[in-house]
N, C-alpha and C positions, 0 to 999 in steps of 0.2 A: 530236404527242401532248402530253398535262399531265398533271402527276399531281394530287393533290387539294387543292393550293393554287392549282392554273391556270395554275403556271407549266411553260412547253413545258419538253418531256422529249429535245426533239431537239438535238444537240449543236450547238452554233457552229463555225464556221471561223472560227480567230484566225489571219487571214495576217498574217506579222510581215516587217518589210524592216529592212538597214541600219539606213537614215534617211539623208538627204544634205541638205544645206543648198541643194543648187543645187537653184529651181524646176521646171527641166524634168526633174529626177532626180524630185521631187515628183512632176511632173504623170504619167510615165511608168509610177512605181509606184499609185498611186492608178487608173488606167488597166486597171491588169494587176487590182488589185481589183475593179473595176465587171466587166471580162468576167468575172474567176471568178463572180460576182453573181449574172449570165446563166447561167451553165453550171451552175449549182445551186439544187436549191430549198434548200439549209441558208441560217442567218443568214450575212453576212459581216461581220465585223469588222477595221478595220487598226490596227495596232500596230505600232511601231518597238524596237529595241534601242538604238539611240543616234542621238543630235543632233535629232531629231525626236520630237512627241508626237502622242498618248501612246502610253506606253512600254508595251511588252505587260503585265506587270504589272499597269498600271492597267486597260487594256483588259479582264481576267480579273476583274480586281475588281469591278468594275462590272456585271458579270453578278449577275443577280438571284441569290440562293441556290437550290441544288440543281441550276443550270442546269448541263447539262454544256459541255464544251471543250474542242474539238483545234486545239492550235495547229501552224499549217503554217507551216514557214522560207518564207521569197521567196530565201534563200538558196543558193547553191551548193553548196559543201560546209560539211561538218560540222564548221568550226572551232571556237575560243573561245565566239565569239560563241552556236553552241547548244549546248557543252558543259557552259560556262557560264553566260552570259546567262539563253540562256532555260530551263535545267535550273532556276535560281534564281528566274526569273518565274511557271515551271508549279509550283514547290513543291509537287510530289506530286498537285498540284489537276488537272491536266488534262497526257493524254498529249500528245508531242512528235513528230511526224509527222517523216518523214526528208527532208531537202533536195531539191531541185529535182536536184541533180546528184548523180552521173554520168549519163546519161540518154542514150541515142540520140538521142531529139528536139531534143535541144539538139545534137547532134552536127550532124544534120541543120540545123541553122538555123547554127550556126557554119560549114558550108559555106556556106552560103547567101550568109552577110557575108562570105566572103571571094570568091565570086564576082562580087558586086556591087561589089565594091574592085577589080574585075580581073586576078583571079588567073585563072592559065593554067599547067597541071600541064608541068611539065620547062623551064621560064621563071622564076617563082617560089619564094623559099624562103617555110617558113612559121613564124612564132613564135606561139605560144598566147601572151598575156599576160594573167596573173590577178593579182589582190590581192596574193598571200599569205598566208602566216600560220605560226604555231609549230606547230600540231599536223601530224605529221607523217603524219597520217590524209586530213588535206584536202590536203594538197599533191603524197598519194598519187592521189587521188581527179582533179586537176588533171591528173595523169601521164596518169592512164586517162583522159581526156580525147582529151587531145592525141594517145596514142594510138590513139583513135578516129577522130579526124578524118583522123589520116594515111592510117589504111584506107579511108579515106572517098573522099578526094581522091586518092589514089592517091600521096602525094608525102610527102617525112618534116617533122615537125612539131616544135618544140622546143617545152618548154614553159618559162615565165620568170614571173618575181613583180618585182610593187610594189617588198612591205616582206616582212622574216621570214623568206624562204624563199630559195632559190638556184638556178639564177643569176638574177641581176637582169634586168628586159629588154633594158635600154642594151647591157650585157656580151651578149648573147644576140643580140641583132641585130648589134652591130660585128664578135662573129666570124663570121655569115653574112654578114655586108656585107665579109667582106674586110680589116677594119680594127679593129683590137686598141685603138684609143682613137674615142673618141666625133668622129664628123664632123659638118658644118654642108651637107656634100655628099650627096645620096642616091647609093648605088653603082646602074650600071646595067645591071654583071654579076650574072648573075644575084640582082636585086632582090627586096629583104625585103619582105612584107607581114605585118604585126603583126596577128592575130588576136586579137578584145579577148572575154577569157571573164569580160566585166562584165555585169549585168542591165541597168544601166541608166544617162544620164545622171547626173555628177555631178563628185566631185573626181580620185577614179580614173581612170574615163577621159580625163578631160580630161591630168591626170597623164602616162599611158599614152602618147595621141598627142604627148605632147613629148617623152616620154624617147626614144619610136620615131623621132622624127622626128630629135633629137640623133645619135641613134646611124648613121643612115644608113638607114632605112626608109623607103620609097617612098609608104606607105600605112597608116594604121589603119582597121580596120573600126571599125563602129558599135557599140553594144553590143547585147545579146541582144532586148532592146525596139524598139531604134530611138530614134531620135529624136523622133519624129511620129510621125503614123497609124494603124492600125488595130493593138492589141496581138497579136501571132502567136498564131493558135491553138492553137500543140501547148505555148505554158507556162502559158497560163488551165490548158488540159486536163492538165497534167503536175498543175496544184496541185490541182484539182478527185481528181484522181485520187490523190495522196499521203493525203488528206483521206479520201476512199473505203476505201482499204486500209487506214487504223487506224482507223477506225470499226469495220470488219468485224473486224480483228482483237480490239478490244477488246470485241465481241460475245459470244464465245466464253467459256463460264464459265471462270475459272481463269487466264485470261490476262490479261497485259497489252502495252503497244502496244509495237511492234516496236520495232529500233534505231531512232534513236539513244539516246534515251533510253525507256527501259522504267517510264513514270508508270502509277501506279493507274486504270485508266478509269472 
């Protein structure tokens, strides 16, 4: 649809990611944009919050006047980065679509990488290892993760951070590995598998499989992307769908778009 300047009246998907300096974190996320692409007729637009361009801001800006815009996180949870960042990139201009995570599907596919690591339920412990962060909202959202996947697998799940949050992963594997300071040895009673609740190639996980690997963990999984290959279909279809659900809601006269942030549609 247009209205009587010609310019379309249908809103954009602003998909926003991190940003990561490393190529194949690039090429991963740029990846997961081309399938949402596929999986809808709306425009796709990519924008970053940090280290990468352009930065959602500009990406909004650059939209012709009157066009509408939901921006969607590539993100997990709802840390700084969209309490802040992008609460201060959408400036009232365009609602903010809720994060990728907590999500079953993601649950589902975090088994997945840990069975392709070789996990084997009553053999196996399992550590979740995420970013982190101060808000104590995401790092909730991380718990409900972790325990989801336990229910998943059948097996109990720690969950561990980066930076910001507690416990660390190192601390978090050493005491499943048996060992209260960080080893150069993997344990081989029953053996840590470090589950990585990363989207994608970058500084994190590469981060990740050292601390895990320091610490006495037998194995990191991949991140939620992969490394290669075809992008999983249920997180095109998770963003395609976050994207869905505030459009609709911001349909409704009187309302505006759901958590996390409540912008004008």
């Amino acid at each position: 649809m247009t209205d009587a300047t010609g310019t379309s009246t249908d809103p954009v998907l602003v998909a926003v990611s991190h940003g990561t300096a490393d190529p194949a974190g690039q090429a991963r996320i740029a990846a997961l944009a081309e399938a949402v692409d596929r999986r809808t007729s709306a425009e796709v637009r990519l924008g970053h919050v940090d280290v990468q361009s352009p930065r959602a801001g500009e990406v909004l800006a650059g939209l012709p006047e009157g066009r509408p815009a939901v921006v969607v996180p590539l993100l997990l949870s709802a840390g700084y980065h969209v309490r802040v960042d992008l609460a201060q990139a959408a400036a009232g201009r365009s609602p903010v679509a809720d994060t990728m995570g907590p999500d079953d599907r993601l649950v589902d596919l975090l088994a997945l990488r840990a069975r392709e690591a070789g996990f084997l339920r009553g053999h196996h412990r399992l550590v979740l290892g995420a970013a982190g962060s101060t808000d104590a909202g995401a790092v909730a959202d991380c718990r409900t993760v972790a325990g989801r996947l336990a229910r998943r697998l059948g097996t109990p799940v720690s969950d561990a951070y980066l930076s910001a949050a507690h416990p660390r992963v190192g601390a978090a594997v050493a005491a499943l590995a048996g060992s209260t300071v960080p080893s150069t040895v993997p344990s081989t009673e029953r053996p840590v598998i470090v589950v990585s609740y990363l989207l994608a190639p970058g500084h994190f996980q590469s981060l990740l499989a050292t601390e895990a690997a320091r610490a006495g963990a037998v194995a990191t999984t991949e991140p939620l992307l992969g490394a290669s290959g075809s992008v999983p279909a249920e997180l095109a279809d998770l963003v395609v769908e976050r994207f869905g659900d505030t459009v609709e809601g911001c349909s409704i006269p009187g309302t505006t778009a759901r958590s996390p942030i409540a912008s004008p549609c």
